[in-house]
C-alpha positions, 0 to 999 in steps of 0.5 A: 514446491509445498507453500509451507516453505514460503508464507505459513498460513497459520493457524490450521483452522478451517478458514486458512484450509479453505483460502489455501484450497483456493490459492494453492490447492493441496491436490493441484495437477500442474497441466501438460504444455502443448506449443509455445504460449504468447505470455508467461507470467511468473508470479500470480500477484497483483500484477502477475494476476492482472496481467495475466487475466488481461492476456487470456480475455484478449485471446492470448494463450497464457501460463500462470506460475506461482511458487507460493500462494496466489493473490501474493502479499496483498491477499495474504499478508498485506493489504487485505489481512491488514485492513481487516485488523484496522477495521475491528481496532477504529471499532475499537477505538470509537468505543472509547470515544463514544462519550465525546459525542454522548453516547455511554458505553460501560466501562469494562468492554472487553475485545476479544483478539481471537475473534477479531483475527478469526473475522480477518481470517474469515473475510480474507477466505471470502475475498480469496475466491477473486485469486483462485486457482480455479478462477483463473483455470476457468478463464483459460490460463494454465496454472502451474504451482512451482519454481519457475527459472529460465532456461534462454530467451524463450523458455522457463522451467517449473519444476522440470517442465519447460515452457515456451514463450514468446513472451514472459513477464516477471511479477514475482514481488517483494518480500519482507527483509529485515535490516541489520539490527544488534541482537535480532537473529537471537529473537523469533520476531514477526513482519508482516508475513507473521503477524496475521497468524497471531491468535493472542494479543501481545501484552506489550508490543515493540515496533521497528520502523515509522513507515506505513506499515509500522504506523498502521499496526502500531496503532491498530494494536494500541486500540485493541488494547496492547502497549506499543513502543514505536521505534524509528531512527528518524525524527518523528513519523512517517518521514517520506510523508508530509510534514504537516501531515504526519504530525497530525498523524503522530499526535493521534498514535500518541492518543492512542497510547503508541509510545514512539521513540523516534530519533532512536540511537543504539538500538538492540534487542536481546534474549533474556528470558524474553525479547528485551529491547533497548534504546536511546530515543531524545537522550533517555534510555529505553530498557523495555521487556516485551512479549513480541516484536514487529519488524516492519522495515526493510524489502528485498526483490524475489529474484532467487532462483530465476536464473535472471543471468542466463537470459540478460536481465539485469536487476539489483538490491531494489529489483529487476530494471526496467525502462518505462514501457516495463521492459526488461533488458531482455526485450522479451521479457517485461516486468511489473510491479514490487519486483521493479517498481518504488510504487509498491502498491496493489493499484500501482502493480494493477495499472502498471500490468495493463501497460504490459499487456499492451506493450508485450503483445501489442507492440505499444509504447505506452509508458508507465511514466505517464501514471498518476499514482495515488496512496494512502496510509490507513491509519486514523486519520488516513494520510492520502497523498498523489503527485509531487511534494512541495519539495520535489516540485522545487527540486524539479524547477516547478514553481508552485501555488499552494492552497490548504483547506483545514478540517476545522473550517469543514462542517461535516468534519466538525459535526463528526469529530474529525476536524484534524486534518486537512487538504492541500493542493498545488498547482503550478504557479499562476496556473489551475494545473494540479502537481500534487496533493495531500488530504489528512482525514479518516477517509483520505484514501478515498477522497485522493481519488477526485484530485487523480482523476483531476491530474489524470485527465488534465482537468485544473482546481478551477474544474473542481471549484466549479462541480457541485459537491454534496452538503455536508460532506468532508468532500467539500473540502476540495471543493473548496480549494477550488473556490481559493484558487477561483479567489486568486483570480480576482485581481484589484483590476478586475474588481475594479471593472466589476464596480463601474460594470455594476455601477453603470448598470445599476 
């Protein structure tokens, strides 16, 4: 099937012509099967990408199906599109700061929004080559473009070419899904797998959801110069996220100039020479024309047109099921990925492919369950979070310790103007062992990673408080919670022994 019947890469400049030429070649000849394959994989995103990648290099023969574009949403319409924007809006966003650290910037300084979606374009087509078509033809996978379907346990069809298998892993993702909303079939509205085809920044912005991805782009084009009204049902942002956190984040969108209106009631949009949208948020009406509105809540499995009934595998609303060595109920057929996991994630569907590879053709056991996965939300400042919450922790019978070590009391935090945030860690009560963490800082996601590895490899805070860290830098603030946990340790017993050591060998 043509790729404009699914994600439109738009506009037609010579950017999207050259990244559809590498993940959905126009002049594409599907090959000709010759025998059975050891691995098909259905779905050439991250995890189909990874998965099938893995197989070929350990020997395997294997077959790549996409109906789409290769590289999935994350190349396309999500992480990489995404991160692109928000890299130009903190550009932005430090320009009109620039005074606080002394630096005079004219005042008028315009942001050209075409360029700046030109470069996301331009950087998404450079990295596309890592996704490509050709890429993965020269590492000896056959690609083939087309609507994969299965016709029994060991074979699929595409297109009307049937492939054999032994084994097959569905990695078709997730889509985009828009909730159930007054008035919205009336409206052209985006998500995120239109947004990345804007040339023209929107006057004024309306925002349906608080989530990641709302909050991420809410911000962005608030920094880019659009006015932004941020509706969510719930109280405040972010609601699956930290409390303490998300504050600190809400506080920096509203800075920004993001409008929220959270707790929002009786939400409805309408068509009157324009989209209009209405609202009911801490008991005060909202009646705000806008020039384009963003949906950014709301997922559904791609499982159309697998025909998942003919071969027993079972999946529902939130997708294909799987037990923790991501098989399906066909034990033939596995899974990896949006398409069967809460963890929507690039790096999650990445970890989550090499246990199917050593499961489906190894005959492991290795289990996706025993996966540390961190995530970040990029916004300014970032929220990073891996493990339990607090919350879950008591709800899981785990008792904890917490430690929290603010930004304020951070050198390097300070010297940069980024002292609003914070780290903070829990452990198990009365040990080092870590069950989770959150860090709230510009560069969070990329701090989390110390406290990952940590959880990973059984290594407790002690081990971090005692592993020198550079000065000054934001990540010593892990390293000082280590050095509260070490504090804890020093019982008034213990402190009493050290004063008669210290004394007798005075």
């Amino acid at each position: 099937m043509p790729n404009e019947e699914f994600v439109q890469l738009l506009p037609r400049d010579e950017h999207n012509q050259k990244l559809e030429a590498n993940v959905h070649p126009p002049d594409w000849s599907n090959p000709k099967p010759s025998g059975r394959y050891n691995l098909v994989v259905i779905g050439a995103g991250t995890a189909g990408l990874v998965t099938a990648a893995g197989a070929a290099g350990l020997g395997a023969k294997v077959a790549l199906i996409e109906r789409s574009l290769m590289g999935g949403d994350c190349l396309n319409v999500g992480c990489v599109p995404s991160k692109g924007v928000i890299s130009s809006a903190r550009v932005a966003g430090t320009l009109r700061n620039a005074s606080d650290f002394g630096v005079e910037v004219p005042s008028g300084v315009n942001i050209n929004f075409a360029a700046t979606m030109e470069r996301m374009r331009r950087l998404r087509t450079q990295i596309s080559t890592n996704d490509s078509a050709k890429r993965f033809h020269d590492l000896g996978i056959d690609v083939y473009f087309g609507q994969a379907s299965f016709v029994d346990s060991d074979t699929v069809d595409v297109d009307g070419t049937r492939l054999q298998f032994k084994r097959a892993v569905i990695a078709t993702g997730a889509r985009a899904a828009a909730p159930p909303i007054s008035g919205l079939s009336s409206v052209e509205y985006l998500t995120n797998e239109t947004l990345f085809s804007l040339t023209e920044l929107p006057r004024r912005l309306g925002v349906i959801g608080a989530g990641p991805i709302g909050c991420e782009m809410a911000q962005s084009f608030a920094q880019l110069g659009s006015e932004v009204f941020l509706v969510e049902s719930a109280h405040g942002i972010l609601p699956r996220e930290d409390r303490e956190a998300a504050d600190i984040v809400q506080k920096a969108l509203v800075d920004n100039g993001v409008k929220l209106l959270c707790c929002g009631r009786n939400l409805e949009i309408k068509n009157e020479s324009g989209i209009r949208l209405t609202v009911e948020s801490h008991d005060q009406a909202y009646d705000e024309p806008i020039d384009q509105l963003l949906v950014a809540v709301g997922r559904a499995p791609n499982v159309d047109h697998l025909n998942l009934e003919s071969v027993g595998v079972d999946y529902d609303k939130k997708g294909v099921k799987v037990n923790e060595r991501m098989q399906t109920t066909n034990p033939r057929i596995y899974a990896a990925g949006d398409i069967c996991s809460r963890f929507q994630f690039t790096h999650a569907a990445d970890f989550m492919a090499r246990i199917v590879i050593q499961n489906a053709l190894f005959k492991g056991r290795k289990k996706a369950s025993t996966l540390k996965i961190p995530w970040c939300t990029y916004t300014s400042p970032e929220i990073a979070h891996v493990g339990l919450y607090e919350q879950e922790a008591e709800d899981e019978g785990i008792q904890v310790d917490t430690y929290v070590q603010q930004f304020s009391e951070v050198d390097r935090a300070i010297l940069e103007g980024e002292d609003h945030g914070f780290a903070k860690v829990h452990v198990k009560k009365g040990t080092d062992q870590i069950v989770g963490a959150t860090i709230v800082a510009r560069n969070a996601g990329d701090m989390i990673s110390e406290i990952t590895l940590a959880m990973t490899h059984g290594l407790g805070l002690s081990k971090i408080g005692g592993t020198i860290h550079p000065y000054p830098t934001q990540a010593e603030a892990i390293r000082k919670l280590g050095d509260q946990y070490s504090r804890t340790r020093l019982t008034p017993l213990i402190k009493t022994l050290f004063k008669k050591w210290l004394a007798w060998t005075r």
